[in-house]
Every structure is written in structure tokens, then in C-alpha cells.
C-alpha positions as CSV (number, residue, x, y, z in Angstrom):
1,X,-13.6,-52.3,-60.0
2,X,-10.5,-51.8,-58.2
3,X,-10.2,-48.3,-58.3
4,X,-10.7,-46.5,-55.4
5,X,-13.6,-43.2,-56.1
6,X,-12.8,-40.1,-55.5
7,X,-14.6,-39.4,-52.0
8,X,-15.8,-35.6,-50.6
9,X,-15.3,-34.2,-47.1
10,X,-18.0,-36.4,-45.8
11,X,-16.6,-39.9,-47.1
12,X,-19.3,-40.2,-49.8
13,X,-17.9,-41.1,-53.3
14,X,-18.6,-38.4,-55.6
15,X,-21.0,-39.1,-58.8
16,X,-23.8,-37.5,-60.9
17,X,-26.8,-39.3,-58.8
18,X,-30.5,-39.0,-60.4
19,X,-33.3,-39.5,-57.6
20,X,-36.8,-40.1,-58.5
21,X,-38.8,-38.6,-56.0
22,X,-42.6,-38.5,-55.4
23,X,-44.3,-35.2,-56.9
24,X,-45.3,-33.4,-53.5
25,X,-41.2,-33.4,-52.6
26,X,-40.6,-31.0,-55.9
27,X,-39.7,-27.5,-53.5
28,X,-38.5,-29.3,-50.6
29,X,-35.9,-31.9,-52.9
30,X,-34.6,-28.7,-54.6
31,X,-33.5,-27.1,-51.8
32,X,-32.7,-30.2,-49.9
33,X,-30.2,-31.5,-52.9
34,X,-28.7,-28.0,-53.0
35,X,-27.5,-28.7,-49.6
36,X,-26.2,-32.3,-50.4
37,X,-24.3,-30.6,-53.3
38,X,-22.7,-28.3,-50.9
39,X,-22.0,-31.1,-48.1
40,X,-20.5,-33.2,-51.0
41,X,-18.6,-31.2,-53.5
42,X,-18.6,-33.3,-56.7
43,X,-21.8,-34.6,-56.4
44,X,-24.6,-33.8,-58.8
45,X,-27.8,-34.3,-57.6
46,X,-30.4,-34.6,-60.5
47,X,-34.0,-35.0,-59.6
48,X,-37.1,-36.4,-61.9
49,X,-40.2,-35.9,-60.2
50,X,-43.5,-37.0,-60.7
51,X,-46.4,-39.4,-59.2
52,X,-45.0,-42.4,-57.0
53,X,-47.2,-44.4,-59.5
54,X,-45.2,-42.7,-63.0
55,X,-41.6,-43.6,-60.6
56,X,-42.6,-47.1,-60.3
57,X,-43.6,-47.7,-63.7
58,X,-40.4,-46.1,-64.8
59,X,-38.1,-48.6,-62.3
60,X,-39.9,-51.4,-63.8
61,X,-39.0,-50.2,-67.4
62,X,-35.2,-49.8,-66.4
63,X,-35.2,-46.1,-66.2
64,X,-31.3,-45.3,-65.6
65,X,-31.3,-43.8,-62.2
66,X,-29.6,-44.1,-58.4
67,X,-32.5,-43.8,-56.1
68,X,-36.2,-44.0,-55.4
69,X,-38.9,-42.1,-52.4
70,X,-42.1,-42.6,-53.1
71,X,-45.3,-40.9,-51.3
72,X,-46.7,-44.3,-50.0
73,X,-44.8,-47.3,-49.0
74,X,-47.0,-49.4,-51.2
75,X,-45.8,-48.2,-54.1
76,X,-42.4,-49.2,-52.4
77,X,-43.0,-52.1,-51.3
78,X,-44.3,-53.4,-55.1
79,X,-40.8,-52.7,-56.5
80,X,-38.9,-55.0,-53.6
81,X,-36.5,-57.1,-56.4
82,X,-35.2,-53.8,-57.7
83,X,-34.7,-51.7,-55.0
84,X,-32.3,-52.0,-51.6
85,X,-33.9,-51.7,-48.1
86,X,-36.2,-48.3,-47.4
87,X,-36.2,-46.0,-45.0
88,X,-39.2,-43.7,-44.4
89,X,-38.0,-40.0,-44.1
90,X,-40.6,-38.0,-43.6
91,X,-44.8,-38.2,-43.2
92,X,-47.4,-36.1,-44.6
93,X,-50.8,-35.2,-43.9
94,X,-53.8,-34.2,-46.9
95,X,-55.3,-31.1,-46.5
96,X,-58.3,-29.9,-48.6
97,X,-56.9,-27.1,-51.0
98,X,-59.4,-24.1,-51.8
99,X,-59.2,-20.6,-54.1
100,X,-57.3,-18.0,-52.0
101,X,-59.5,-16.4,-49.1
102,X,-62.0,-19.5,-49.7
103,X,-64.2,-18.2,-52.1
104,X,-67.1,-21.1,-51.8
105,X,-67.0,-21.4,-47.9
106,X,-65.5,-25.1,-48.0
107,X,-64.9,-25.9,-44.5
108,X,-64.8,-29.9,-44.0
109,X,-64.5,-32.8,-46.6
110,X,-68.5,-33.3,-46.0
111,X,-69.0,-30.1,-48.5
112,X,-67.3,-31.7,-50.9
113,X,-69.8,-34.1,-52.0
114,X,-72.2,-30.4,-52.9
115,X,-72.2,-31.1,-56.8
116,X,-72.0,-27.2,-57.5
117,X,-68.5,-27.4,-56.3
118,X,-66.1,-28.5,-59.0
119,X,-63.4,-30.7,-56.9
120,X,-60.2,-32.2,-58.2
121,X,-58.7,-35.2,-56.9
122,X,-55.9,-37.0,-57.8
123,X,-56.6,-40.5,-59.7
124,X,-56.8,-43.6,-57.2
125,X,-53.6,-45.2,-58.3
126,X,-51.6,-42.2,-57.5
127,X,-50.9,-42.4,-53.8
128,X,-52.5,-39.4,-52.6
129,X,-55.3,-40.3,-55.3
130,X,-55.7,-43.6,-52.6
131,X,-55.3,-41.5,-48.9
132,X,-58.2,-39.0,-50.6
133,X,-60.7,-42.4,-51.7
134,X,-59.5,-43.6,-48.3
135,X,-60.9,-40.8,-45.7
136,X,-64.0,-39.8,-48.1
137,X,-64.8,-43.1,-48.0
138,X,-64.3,-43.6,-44.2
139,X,-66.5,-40.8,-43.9
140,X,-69.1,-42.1,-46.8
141,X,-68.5,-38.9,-48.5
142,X,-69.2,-39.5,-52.4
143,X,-67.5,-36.6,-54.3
144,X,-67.7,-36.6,-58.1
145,X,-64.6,-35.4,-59.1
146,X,-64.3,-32.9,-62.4
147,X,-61.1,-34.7,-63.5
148,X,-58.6,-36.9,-61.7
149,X,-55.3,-35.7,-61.9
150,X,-51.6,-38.2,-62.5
151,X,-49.7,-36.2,-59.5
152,X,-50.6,-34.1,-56.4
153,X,-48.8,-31.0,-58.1
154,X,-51.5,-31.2,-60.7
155,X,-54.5,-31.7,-58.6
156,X,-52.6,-28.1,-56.7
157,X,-52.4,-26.4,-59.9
158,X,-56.2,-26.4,-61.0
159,X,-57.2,-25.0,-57.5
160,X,-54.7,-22.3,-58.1
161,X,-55.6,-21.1,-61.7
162,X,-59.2,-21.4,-60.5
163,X,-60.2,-24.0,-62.7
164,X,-61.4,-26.1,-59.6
165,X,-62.8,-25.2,-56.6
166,X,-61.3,-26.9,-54.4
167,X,-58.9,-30.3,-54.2
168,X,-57.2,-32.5,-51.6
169,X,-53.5,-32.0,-51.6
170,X,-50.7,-32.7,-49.2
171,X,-50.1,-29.9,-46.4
172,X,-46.3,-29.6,-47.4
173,X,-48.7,-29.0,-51.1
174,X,-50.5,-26.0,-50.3
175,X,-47.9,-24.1,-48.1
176,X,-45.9,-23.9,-51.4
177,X,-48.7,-21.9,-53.0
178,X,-50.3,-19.7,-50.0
179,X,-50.5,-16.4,-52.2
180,X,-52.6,-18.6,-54.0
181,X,-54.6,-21.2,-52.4
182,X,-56.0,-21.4,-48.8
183,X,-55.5,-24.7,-46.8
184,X,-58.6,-26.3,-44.9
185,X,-57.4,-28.4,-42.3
186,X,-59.0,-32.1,-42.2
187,X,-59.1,-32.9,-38.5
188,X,-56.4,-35.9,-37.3
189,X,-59.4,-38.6,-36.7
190,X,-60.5,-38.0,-40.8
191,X,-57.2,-38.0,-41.8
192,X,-54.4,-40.4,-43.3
193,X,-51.0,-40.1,-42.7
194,X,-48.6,-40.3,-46.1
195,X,-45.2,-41.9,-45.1
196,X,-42.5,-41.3,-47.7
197,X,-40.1,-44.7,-47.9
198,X,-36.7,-43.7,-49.8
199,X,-34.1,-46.5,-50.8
200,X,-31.5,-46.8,-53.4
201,X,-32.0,-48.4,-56.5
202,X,-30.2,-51.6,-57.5
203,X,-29.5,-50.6,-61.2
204,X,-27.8,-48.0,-59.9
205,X,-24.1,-47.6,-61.3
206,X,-23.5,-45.5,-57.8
207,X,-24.4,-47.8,-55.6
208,X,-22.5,-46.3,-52.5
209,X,-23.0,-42.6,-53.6
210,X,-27.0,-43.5,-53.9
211,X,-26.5,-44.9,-50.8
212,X,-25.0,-42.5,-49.0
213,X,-27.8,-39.7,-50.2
214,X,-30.6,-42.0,-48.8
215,X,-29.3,-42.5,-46.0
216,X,-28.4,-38.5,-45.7
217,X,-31.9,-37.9,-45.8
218,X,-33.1,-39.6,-42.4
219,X,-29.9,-36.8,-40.8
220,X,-30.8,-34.0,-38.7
221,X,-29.7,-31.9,-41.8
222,X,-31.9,-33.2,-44.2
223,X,-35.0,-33.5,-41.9
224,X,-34.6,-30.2,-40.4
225,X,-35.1,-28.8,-44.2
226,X,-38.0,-31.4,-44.5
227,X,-39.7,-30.4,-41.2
228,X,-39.1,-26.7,-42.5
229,X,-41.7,-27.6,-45.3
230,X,-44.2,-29.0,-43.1
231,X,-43.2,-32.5,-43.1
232,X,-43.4,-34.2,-40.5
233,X,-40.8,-36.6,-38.9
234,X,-40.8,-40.2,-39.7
């Protein structure tokens, strides 16, 4: 192409980037573009977000966009011929998500097998969907879920307007709505641990710009926001 882009302060070429990122990184992608935008004057960051599943899905349709993190590195890893080499930039753990001062007494994933309790759980094929399956199942927990929900944000969402009593979520999930939900913390040994690959996309038509984001995200800048959310490092 010849033409030389227009590059910012930091050496990145400027360009309107979309990122599709993995519902639980809604807050934390906000303010963590926000401070790209300011590193990189010219830059646009545009984010889509919803379940790593919904992201995949819309990669494999062609969906016009620069870059990709999903919650899980499967999801990742199913999309290798259209995406370039990921990097994971933060982990997660799942916490179970109850009403605000824990209204029914939930205190460990065993009480959520009690069929009185109304639990929400993300659907299997969403990634935290899979990690919640995974540790109830490790544990020989059967919960019957009241519905099964396409994101993480949604399964939050029903605990908070009460219409569930309870749901696993992502820590980083329920620290964005503690005026409304409490968190119940699943010990380490009945846990799973989410890892969030990012990596640019090859239909992107900013291919070093996209690149130059992702790889942003693994600086001390970037992860210092993500750690401030509760993420943990990679």
C-alpha cells in the first residue's frame, strides 16, 4: 500500500479498531480503551461485547472487525485459520453470585443443588457456562438451573433484579455490582481458572494498529487497569 500511516506518539498507526471481547471484560475494556485512546491520539477503540461463543460465531461469519479475547482459550483456539497468534492477558476465577446481604444463606456450591433455590447458570457452550458444569460436576453437584443464560453479564443480571437466587459468575462479575449482589467465594481446590487469550484478527484491514492494541494489553498499563478489576495476571 505504499503509503506510510499516520502513527501516534507511541509508534502505533492510528485507525478506528473494533475489538470483540468476551462479555465479563464489558467495565474493565471501557475504561481500559479509554486509556489506549488517550496513549494513541487518533485511535478509536470500538468494543462489541458479548459471549466468547456469540464472538466466535461472528469471526466465522466474517464480522468486520480488528481483534478478538475470548474468556476461554478454547473458543480461541477453534478459530486458529482466522486469527494471528494469542496472548492470554489476564485470568479469572467464578464466584457464586447471591441477592445482596445473602438472603437464602448460600454458602458453598453444595447448596446449590437445594431445588428451592432458583440458580442461574450460564448455558454450557458459553465458557463460563463450561468452568460452572466443570467444578459442579467435579464435585457431583447436580443443580437444576431455572434458565441458562448466552453471557456471564446475563446470568449477573437475574441475581441482581432478584429473579434468581443465586448464579455463578466471574469475580471481576460481581465486584461490578456489589451494591447489588454479594459474592460467595468458591475455595481454590473447587475452582477453575478462566484465562482470557487476545489476538488480532486476520480480516482485519488494521492489521498493525490491531496489533499493536493486543499486544498493549499484556503492558504494565493495561494490566494494572485489569488487576484493578480483580483480574488476575496471566
Amino acid at each position: 500500500s505504499g503509503s506510510k500511516a499516520a502513527s501516534s506518539a507511541s509508534g502505533a498507526p492510528k485507525a478506528d479498531l473494533t475489538v470483540l471481547a468476551a462479555a465479563s471484560l464489558t467495565d474493565v475494556f471501557k475504561e481500559a480503551g479509554a486509556a489506549y485512546e488517550k496513549e494513541n491520539p487518533g485511535t478509536k477503540v470500538t468494543f462489541s461485547f458479548a459471549g466468547s461463543q456469540e464472538l466466535a460465531a461472528q469471526v466465522k461469519q466474517g464480522a468486520p472487525a480488528d481483534a478478538l479475547v475470548t474468556a476461554d482459550t478454547r473458543t480461541m483456539d477453534g478459530l486458529t485459520g482466522e486469527t494471528g497468534t494469542p496472548a492470554v492477558i489476564a485470568k479469572n476465577r467464578l464466584v457464586i453470585a447471591v441477592g445482596e446481604g445473602n438472603p437464602e444463606k448460600v454458602e458453598n456450591l453444595k447448596d446449590l443443588s437445594d431445588a428451592k433455590l432458583k440458580v442461574v447458570l450460564a448455558a454450557p457452550e458459553v465458557p463460563v457456562g463450561r468452568y460452572s458444569k466443570q467444578i459442579l460436576d467435579a464435585q457431583k453437584i447436580e443443580v437444576k438451573p431455572v434458565s441458562q443464560e448466552p453471557n456471564v453479564r446475563a446470568v449477573l443480571s437475574k441475581v441482581e433484579l432478584g429473579e434468581a437466587d443465586a448464579g455463578i459468575v466471574y469475580r471481576t462479575d460481581a465486584a461490578t455490582a456489589t451494591d447489588k449482589v454479594d459474592a460467595v467465594d468458591i475455595p481454590d481446590a473447587e475452582n477453575a481458572v478462566a484465562s482470557y487469550p487476545a489476538a488480532t484478527l486476520k480480516g482485519s484491514k488494521h492489521s498493525e494498529a490491531a496489533a499493536a492494541f493486543v499486544a498493549w494489553l499484556s503492558t504494565p498499563a493495561a494490566q494494572k487497569i485489569l488487576q484493578g478489576a480483580g483480574f488476575q495476571q496471566p
